[in-house]
C-alpha positions as CSV (number, residue, x, y, z in Angstrom):
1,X,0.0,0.0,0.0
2,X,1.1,3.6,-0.9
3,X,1.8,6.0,2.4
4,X,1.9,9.9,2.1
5,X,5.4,9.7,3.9
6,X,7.4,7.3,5.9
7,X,6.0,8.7,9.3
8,X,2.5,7.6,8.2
9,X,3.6,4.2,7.3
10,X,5.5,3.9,10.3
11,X,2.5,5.2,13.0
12,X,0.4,2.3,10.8
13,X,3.2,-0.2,12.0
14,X,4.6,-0.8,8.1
15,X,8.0,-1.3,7.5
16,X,8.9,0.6,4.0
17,X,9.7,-1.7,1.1
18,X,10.8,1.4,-1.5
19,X,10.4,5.3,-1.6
20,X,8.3,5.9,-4.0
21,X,4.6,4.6,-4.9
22,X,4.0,1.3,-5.0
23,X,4.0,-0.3,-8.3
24,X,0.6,-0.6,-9.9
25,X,-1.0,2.0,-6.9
26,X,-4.5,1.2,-5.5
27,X,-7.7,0.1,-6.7
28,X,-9.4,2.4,-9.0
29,X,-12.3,4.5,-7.5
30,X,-15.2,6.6,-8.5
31,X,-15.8,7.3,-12.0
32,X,-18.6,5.8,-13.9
33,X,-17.9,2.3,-12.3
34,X,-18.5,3.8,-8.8
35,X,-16.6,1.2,-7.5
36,X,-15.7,1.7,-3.6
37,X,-13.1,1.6,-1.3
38,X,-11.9,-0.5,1.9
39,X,-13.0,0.9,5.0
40,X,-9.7,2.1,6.0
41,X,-8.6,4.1,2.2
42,X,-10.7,6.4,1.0
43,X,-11.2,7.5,-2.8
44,X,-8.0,9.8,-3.2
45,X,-8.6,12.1,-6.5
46,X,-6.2,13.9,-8.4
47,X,-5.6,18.0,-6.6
48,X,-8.3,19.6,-8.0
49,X,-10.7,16.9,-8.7
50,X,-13.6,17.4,-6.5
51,X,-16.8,16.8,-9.0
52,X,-18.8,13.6,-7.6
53,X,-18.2,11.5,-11.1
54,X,-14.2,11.8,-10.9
55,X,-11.8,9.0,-10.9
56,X,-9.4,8.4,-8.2
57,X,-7.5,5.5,-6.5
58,X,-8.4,4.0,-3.1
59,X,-5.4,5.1,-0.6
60,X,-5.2,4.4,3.1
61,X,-6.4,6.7,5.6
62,X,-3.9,7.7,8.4
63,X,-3.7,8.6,11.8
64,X,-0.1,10.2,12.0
65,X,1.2,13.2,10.1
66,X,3.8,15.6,10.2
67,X,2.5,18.9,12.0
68,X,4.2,20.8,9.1
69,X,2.2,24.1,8.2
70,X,1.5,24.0,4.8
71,X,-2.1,24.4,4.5
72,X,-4.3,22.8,2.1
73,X,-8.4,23.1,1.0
74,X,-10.0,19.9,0.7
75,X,-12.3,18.8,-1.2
76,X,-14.8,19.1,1.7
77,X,-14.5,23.0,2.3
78,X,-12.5,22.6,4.8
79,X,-8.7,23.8,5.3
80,X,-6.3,21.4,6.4
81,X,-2.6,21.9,7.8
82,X,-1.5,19.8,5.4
83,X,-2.1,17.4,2.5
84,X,-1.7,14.3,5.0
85,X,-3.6,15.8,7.6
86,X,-6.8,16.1,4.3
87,X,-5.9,12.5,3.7
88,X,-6.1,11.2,7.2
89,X,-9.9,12.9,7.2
90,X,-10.4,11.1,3.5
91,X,-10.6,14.0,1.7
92,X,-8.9,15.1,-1.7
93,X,-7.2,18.2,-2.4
94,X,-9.2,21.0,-4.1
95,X,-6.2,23.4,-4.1
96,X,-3.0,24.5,-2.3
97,X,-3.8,27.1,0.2
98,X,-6.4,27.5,2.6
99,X,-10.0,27.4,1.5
100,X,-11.4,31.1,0.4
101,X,-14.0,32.8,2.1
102,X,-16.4,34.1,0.5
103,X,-18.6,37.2,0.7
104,X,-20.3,38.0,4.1
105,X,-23.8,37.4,5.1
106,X,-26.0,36.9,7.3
107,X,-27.6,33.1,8.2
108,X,-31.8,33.6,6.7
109,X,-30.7,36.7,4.5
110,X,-30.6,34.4,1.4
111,X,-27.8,36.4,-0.5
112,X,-25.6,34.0,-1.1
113,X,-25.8,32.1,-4.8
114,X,-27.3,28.8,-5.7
115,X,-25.2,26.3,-4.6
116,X,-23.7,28.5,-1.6
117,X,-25.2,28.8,2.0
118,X,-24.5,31.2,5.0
119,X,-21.9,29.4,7.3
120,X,-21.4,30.6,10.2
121,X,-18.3,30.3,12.8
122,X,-18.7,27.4,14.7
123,X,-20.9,27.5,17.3
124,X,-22.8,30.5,16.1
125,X,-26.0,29.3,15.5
126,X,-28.2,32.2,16.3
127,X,-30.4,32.8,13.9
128,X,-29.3,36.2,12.5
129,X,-25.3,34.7,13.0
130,X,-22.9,36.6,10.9
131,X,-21.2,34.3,8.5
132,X,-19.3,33.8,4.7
133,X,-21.2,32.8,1.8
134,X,-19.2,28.6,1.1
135,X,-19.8,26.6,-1.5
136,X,-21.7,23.2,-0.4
137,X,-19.2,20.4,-1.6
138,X,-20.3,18.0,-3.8
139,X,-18.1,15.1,-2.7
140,X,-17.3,13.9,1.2
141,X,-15.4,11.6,3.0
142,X,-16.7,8.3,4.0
143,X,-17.3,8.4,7.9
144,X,-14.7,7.9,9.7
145,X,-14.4,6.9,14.2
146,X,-14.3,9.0,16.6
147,X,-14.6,12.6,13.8
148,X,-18.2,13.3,13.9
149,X,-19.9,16.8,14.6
150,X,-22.9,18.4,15.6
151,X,-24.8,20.4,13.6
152,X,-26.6,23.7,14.2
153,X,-29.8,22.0,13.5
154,X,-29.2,19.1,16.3
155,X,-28.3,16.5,14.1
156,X,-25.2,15.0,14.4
157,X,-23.0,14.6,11.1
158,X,-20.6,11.5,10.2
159,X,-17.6,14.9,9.8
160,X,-17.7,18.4,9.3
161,X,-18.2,18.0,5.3
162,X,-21.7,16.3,5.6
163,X,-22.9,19.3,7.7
164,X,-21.6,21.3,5.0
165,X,-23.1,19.0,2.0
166,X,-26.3,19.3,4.3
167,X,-26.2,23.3,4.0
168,X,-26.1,23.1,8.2
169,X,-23.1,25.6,10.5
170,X,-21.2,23.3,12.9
171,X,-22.6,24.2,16.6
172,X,-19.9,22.1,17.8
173,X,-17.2,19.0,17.4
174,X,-17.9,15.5,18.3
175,X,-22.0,14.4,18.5
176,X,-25.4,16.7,19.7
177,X,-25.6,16.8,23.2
178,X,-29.1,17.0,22.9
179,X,-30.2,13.3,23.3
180,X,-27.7,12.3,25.8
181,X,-28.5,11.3,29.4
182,X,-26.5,13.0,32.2
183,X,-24.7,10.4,35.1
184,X,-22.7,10.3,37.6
185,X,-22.8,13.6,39.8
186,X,-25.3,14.2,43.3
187,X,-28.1,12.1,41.0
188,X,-25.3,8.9,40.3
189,X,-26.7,8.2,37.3
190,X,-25.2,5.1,35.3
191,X,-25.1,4.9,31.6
192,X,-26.4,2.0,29.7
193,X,-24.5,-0.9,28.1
194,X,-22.3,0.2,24.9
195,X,-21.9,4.0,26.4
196,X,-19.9,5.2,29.7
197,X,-19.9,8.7,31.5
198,X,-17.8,11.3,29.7
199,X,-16.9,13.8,32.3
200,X,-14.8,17.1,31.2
201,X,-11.1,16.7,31.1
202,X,-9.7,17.7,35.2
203,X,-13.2,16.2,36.8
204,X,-11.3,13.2,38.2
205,X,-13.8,12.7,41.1
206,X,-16.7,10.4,41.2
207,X,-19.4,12.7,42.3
208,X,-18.4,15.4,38.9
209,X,-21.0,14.6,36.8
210,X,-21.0,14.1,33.0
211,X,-23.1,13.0,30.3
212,X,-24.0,8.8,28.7
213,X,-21.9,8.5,25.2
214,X,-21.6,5.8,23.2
215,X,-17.9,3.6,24.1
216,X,-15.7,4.0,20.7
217,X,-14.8,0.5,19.5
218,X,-12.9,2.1,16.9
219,X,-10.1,4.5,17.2
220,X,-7.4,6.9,14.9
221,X,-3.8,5.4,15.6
222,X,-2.7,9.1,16.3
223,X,-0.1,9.8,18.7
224,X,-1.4,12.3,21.4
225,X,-1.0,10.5,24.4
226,X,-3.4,12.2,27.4
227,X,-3.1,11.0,31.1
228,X,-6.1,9.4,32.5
229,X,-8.2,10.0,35.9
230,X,-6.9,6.2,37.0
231,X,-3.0,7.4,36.5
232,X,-2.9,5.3,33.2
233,X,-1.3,7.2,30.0
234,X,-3.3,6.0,27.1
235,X,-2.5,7.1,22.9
236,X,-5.3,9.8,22.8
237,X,-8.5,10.6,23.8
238,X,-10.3,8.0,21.7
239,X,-8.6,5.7,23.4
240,X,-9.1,6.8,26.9
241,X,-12.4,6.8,25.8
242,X,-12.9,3.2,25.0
243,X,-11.7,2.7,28.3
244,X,-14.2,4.6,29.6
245,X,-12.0,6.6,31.3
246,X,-12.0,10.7,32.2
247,X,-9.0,12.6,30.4
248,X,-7.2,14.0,33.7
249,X,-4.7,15.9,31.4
250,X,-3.0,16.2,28.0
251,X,0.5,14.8,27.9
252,X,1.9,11.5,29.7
253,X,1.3,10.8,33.1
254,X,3.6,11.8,35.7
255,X,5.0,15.3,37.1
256,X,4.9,18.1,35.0
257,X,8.3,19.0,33.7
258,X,8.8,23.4,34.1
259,X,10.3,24.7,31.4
260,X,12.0,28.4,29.9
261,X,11.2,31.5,32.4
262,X,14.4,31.1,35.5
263,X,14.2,27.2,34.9
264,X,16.8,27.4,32.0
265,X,14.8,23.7,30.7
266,X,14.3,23.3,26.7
267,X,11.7,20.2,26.2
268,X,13.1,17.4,24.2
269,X,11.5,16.2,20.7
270,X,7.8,15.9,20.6
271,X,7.2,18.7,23.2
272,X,6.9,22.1,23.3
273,X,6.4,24.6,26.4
274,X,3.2,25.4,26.8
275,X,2.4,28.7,28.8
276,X,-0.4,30.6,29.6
277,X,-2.5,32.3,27.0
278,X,-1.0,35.7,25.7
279,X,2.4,35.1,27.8
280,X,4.5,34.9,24.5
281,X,8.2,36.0,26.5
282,X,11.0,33.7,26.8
283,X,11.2,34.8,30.3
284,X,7.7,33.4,31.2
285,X,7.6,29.9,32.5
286,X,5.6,27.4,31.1
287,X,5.2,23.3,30.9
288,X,6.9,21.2,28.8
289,X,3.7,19.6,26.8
290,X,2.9,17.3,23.5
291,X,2.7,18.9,20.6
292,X,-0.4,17.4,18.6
293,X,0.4,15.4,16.0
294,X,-3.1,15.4,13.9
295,X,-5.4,18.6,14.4
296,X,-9.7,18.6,13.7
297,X,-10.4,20.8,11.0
298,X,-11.9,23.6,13.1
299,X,-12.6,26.8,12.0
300,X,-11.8,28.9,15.0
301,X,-9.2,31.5,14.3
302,X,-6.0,32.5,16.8
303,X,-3.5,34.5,16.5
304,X,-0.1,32.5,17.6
305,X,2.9,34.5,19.7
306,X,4.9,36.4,17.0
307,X,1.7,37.3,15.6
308,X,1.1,34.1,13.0
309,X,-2.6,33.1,12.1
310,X,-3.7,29.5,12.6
311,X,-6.9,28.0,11.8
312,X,-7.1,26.5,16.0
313,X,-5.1,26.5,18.9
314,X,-4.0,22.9,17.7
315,X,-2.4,23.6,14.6
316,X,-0.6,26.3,16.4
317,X,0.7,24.1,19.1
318,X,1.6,21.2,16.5
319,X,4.2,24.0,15.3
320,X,5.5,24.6,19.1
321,X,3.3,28.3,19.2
322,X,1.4,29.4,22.4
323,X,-1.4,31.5,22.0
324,X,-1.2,35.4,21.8
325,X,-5.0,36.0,21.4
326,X,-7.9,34.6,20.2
327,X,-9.4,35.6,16.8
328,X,-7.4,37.2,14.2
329,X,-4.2,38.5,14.7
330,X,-4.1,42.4,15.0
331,X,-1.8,45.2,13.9
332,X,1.4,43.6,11.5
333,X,4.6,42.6,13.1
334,X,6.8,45.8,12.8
335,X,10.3,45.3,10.9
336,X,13.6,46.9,10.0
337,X,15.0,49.9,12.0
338,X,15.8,49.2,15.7
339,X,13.5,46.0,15.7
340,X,15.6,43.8,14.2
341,X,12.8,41.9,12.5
342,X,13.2,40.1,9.5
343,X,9.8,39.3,7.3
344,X,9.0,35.6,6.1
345,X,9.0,34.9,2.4
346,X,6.0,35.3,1.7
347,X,6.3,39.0,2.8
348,X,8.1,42.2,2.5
349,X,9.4,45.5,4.5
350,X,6.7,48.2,3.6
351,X,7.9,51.7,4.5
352,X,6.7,55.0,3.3
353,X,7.5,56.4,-0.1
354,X,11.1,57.8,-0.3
355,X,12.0,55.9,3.1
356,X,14.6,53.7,1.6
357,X,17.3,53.0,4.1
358,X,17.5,50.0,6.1
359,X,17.7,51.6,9.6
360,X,13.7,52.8,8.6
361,X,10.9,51.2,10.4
362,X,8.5,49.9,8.2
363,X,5.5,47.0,8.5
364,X,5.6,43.5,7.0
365,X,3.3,42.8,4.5
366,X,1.9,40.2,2.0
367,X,3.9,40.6,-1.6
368,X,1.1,40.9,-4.1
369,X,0.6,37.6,-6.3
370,X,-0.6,39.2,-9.0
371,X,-0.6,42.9,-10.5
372,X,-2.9,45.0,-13.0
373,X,-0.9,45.9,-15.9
374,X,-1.6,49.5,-15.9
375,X,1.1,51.6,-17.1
376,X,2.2,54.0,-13.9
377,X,5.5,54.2,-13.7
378,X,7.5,54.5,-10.6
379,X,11.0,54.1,-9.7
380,X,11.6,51.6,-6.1
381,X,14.5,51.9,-4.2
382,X,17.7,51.3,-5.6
383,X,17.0,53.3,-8.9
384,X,14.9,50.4,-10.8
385,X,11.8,51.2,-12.7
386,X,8.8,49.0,-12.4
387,X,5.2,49.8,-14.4
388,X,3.8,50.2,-11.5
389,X,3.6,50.0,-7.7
390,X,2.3,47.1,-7.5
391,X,5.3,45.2,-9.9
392,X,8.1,46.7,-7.2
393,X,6.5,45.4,-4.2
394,X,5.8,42.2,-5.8
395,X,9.3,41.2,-5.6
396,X,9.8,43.2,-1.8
397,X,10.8,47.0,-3.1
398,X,9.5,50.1,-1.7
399,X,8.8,53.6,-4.0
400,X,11.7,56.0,-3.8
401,X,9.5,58.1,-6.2
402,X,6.6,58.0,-8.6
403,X,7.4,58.8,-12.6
404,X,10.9,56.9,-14.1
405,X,14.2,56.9,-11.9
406,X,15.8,60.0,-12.6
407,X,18.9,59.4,-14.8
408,X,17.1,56.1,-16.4
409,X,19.3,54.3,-18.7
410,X,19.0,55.6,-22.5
411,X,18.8,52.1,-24.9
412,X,18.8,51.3,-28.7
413,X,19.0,54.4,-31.3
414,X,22.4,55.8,-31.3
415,X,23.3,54.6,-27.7
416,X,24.4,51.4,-28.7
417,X,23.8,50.3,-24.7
418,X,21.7,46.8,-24.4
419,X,19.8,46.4,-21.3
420,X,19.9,43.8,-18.2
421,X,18.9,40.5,-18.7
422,X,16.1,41.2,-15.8
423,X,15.3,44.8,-18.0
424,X,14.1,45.8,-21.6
425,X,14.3,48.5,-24.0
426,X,11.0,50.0,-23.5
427,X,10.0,52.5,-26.8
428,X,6.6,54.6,-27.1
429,X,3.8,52.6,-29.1
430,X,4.0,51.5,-32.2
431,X,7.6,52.3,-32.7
432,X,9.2,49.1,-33.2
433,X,12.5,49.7,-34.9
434,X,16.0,49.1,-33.7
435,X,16.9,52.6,-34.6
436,X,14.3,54.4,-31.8
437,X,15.3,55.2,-28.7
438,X,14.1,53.7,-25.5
439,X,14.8,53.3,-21.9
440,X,15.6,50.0,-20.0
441,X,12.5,49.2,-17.9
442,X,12.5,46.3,-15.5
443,X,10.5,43.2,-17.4
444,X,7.2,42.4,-15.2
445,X,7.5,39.9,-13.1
446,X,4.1,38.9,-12.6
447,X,1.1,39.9,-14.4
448,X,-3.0,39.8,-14.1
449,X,-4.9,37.2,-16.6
450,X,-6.6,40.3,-17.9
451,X,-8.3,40.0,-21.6
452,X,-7.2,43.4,-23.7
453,X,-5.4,42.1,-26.4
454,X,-2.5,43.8,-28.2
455,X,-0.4,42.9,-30.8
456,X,3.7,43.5,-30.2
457,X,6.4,44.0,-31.9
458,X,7.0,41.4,-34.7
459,X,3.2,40.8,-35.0
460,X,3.0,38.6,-31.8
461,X,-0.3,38.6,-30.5
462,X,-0.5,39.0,-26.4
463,X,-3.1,38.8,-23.8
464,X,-2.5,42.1,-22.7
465,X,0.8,44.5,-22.6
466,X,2.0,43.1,-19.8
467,X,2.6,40.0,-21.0
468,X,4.7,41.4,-23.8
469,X,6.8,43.7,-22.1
470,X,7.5,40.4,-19.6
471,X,9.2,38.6,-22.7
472,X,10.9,41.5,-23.8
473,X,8.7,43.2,-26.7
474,X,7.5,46.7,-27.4
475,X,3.6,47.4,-28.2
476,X,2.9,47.5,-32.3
477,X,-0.4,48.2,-31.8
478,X,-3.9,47.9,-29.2
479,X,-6.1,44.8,-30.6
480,X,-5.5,41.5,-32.2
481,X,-2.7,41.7,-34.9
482,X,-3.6,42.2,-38.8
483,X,-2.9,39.6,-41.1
């Protein structure tokens, strides 16, 4: 059988027999045929895939991923931290990245479009809740133990998707409370056979009282060992479960190990030190605690110390973060200047126009992914020309000033100078000869899908200007070419 990596196939007890996917793969799925899957694979389709008649092959579902950030929208709607993590729910990829959101609304208002609904966050399930127009998914995962949700109609789904499929916001994880019978407590009540008394996580003592669920039979093989109220240390909470045993505490039995603050302790592999929310400082103390190794799919927004968004607390802590506040994260992370902050990647240093020197304080901000190719010119710092704005900070410059650097680079005509590899020799439109003067202008790096033809230089037909210039050639003319 084909594993997503060699953690997975090691958490399912599988020694490796070659990297790589096995020869032949799984069954085929889906399709016209229909045909099904084992209960432990689910139909895997190609990234992007998601209609209910596509192909795919039967892969198996996991309990054990990497907590690796790398977010992913499944074909359920719902964002994942990464591809395995979709996988071990038995959901395809729709696309890398998490899941959009669409426009606003409000649950009843009936704005959103036909084959859209108002979802809410979870657990608002007022009737008026504010919420983001999503798109019900056509395709779900087969149910899977110990993953089920409750729905803000009472009805308890086989997983988040099915909610979603159903049109319903997610009141809650794990099944509707509504039906269950309450035990243990002043009353003693006892459960029935097949369910035990699920009291919350700390209430260790016999008179706490809880409420009758059904005894899991089966559980995920996931890693996320929590301590029991009879001193036992059991894989997860499923588990414990099973047991019929009250969670004491996340983590292994045993005395809690202190960690940063005046203790001068780092946890070992596999932990991370937890600390009270919104105490991000190395000089805090905190307790050296698991770090998740799968995360439910749970739309409930934090903000993580050093002021990184995660879908829940748990994806946070699989990536050893504490909590700096619920919700979003607020004003961006200062850089530059006396902070000594350096941006991530997928960011750049934005100061104000003309503040280019490194000892400026500026704001980190999201690089654009795309840009309008609208002719503005401006010149960033370090005396390069861009078409607009929007090209210099797509590739992390600021503006030094709008217009063309002053003392641009003369090309072509009677210069005789050629241009940078990264540059061309821009001439006004229509004037395509060798012998008219330009000025090297920095090739776009990036440009919009917009439709507005034009034809370039040599009779090359273009999407739009920007495309053109990006390969090097001059406008001929607005339009498709002319035979």
């Amino acid at each position: 059988m084909t594993y997503p990596n060699a953690c997975t196939a090691g958490g399912a007890g599988v020694n490796i027999a070659s990297t790589g996917e096995c020869a032949g793969g799984g069954a085929a799925c889906g399709g016209e045929a229909g045909d099904t899957c084992a209960d432990d694979e689910f139909c895997k389709l190609e990234t992007g895939a998601c209609s209910a008649d596509a192909e795919g092959v039967c892969t198996a579902i996991t309990g054990v991923c990497h907590p690796d950030f790398n977010p992913v929208c499944g074909c359920d709607g719902v964002t994942y931290s990464n591809e395995c993590f979709a996988a071990s729910n038995g959901a395809s990829v729709a696309a890398t990245g998490a899941c959009p959101q669409g426009a606003a609304c409000v649950v009843g208002g009936g704005t959103c479009a036909a084959g859209e609904f108002c979802r809410p966050a979870i657990g608002a399930c007022t009737p008026s809740a504010e919420g983001h127009c999503t798109t019900i998914p056509e395709v779900c995962p087969p149910p899977i133990a110990n993953l089920p949700v409750c729905g803000c109609d009472g009805v308890t789904y086989a997983n988040a998707c099915a909610a979603l499929a159903a049109g319903v916001g997610i009141a809650s994880p794990g099944e509707c409370e509504a039906d269950q019978q309450a035990c243990g407590g002043t009353g003693g009540g006892t459960c029935p056979a097949g369910e035990f008394c699920k009291r919350p996580a700390g209430e260790c003592s016999d008179d706490a009282e809880g409420v009758c669920q059904s005894t899991p039979v089966v559980c995920q093989g996931n890693n996320a060992p929590v301590c029991g109220c009879d001193g036992t240390t059991y894989s997860n909470a499923c588990v414990a479960d099973g047991a019929g045993v009250t969670v004491d505490h996340d983590g292994e039995c045993g005395a809690a190990v202190a960690c940063d603050g005046a203790t001068g302790v780092t946890c070992p592999s596999g932990q991370f030190c937890k600390k009270a929310d919104g105490d991000c400082a190395a000089d805090v103390e905190g307790v050296c605690t698991p770090t998740p190794l799968t995360c439910e799919p749970v739309d409930s927004p934090v903000c993580a110390c050093g002021g990184i968004g995660f879908p829940n607390v748990c994806y946070a802590n699989a990536v050893g973060f504490n909590l700096q506040n619920t919700g979003t994260c607020g004003a961006p992370a200062a850089c530059d200047g006396a902070t000594g902050v350096t941006c991530d990647e997928s960011q750049f240093c934005k100061k104000a126009d003309g503040a280019c020197g490194a000892e400026v304080q500026g704001v980190c901000t999201d690089r654009p992914l795309t840009c309008d190719p609208v002719d503005s010119p401006v010149c960033a710092c370090g005396g390069i020309g861009f078409p607009n704005v929007c090209y210099a900070n797509a590739v992390g410059f600021n503006l030094q000033n709008t217009g063309t650097c002053v003392g641009s680079v003369a090309c072509d005509g009677a210069t005789g100078v050629t241009c940078t590899a990264t540059q061309f020799c821009k001439h006004p439109d229509g004037a395509c000869a060798a012998t008219v003067q330009g000025v090297c202008t920095e090739r776009p790096p990036t440009c919009a899908p917009i439709d507005s033809p034009v034809c370039a230089c040599g009779e090359i037909g273009f999407p739009n200007a920007c495309y053109a210039n990006a390969v090097g050639l001059n406008l001929e003319n607005t339009g498709t070419c002319t035979p």
